[in-house]
C-alpha angles and dihedrals in degrees: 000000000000114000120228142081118281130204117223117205122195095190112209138175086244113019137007110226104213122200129175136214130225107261090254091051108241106112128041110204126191114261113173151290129269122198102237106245125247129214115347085347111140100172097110099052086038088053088047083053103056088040078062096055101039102053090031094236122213094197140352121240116211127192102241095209111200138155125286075257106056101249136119128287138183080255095053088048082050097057088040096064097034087055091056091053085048084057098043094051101043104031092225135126119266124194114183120225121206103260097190107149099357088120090050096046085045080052097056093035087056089047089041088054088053090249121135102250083205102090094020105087098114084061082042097065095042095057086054092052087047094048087056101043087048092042082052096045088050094053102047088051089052101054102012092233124120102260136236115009123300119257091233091061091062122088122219086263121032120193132198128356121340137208 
């Protein structure tokens, strides 16, 4: 298992849930959530940014969202190219994990805890974040190899089913 802390992004339309690992890569925690920029905006890359350097990052971790299928989306294409900005801004690496379901499953943990999930949609999107990161961490500790695809593998359009 690689050492370092790692960044999770739930990339969203609206908002981006962050979570962190531990530095040796056992346990994601909730951070916070960012409101996704607009425009020329850059605030939400610059505030990932700073996340990075903060917490002195070894890797960032992206929410790959595809089909139930497996296939492509306007949101996959989305995460693709924010990913890339996140590259480009830290300078870091960034895999990005299959996401598929992690907002639902936010979703039933919230309701589990006895929380409204109404109102709640910027926990919401930090337990997704968490569920990925963590999703990522297990499996890397399960077969030693980085999980997920690199960021840098994936074209600015992907098409079809991916790895």
């Amino acid at each position: 298992m690689r050492s370092g802390v790692r960044l999770g992004v739930d990339v969203g339309k609206a908002r981006i849930g962050v979570a962190r690992s531990d530095f040796h890569g056992m346990l994601a925690t909730p951070l916070e959530t960012v409101a996704r920029s607009s425009g020329n905006s850059t605030a939400d890359i610059d505030r990932l940014t700073i996340l990075c350097d903060e917490l002195d990052c070894a890797e960032v971790v992206v929410g790959l969202p595809l089909s139930l299928s497996g296939g492509t989306t306007a949101s996959t294409d989305d995460a693709v190219a924010f990913a890339g900005r996140i590259a480009a801004a830290t300078g870091r690496p960034v895999r990005m994990i299959d996401e598929r379901l992690t907002t639902v499953s936010a979703q039933a943990a919230l309701h589990t805890s006895g929380r409204a999930v109404k109102g709640s949609r910027p926990v919401i999107d930090q337990i997704a974040a968490v569920i990925l990161l963590q999703h990522a961490l297990d499996s890397e500790a399960s077969t030693g190899n980085p999980p997920g695809i690199a960021a840098s593998e994936l074209g600015p359009d992907p098409q079809g089913d991916l790895p």
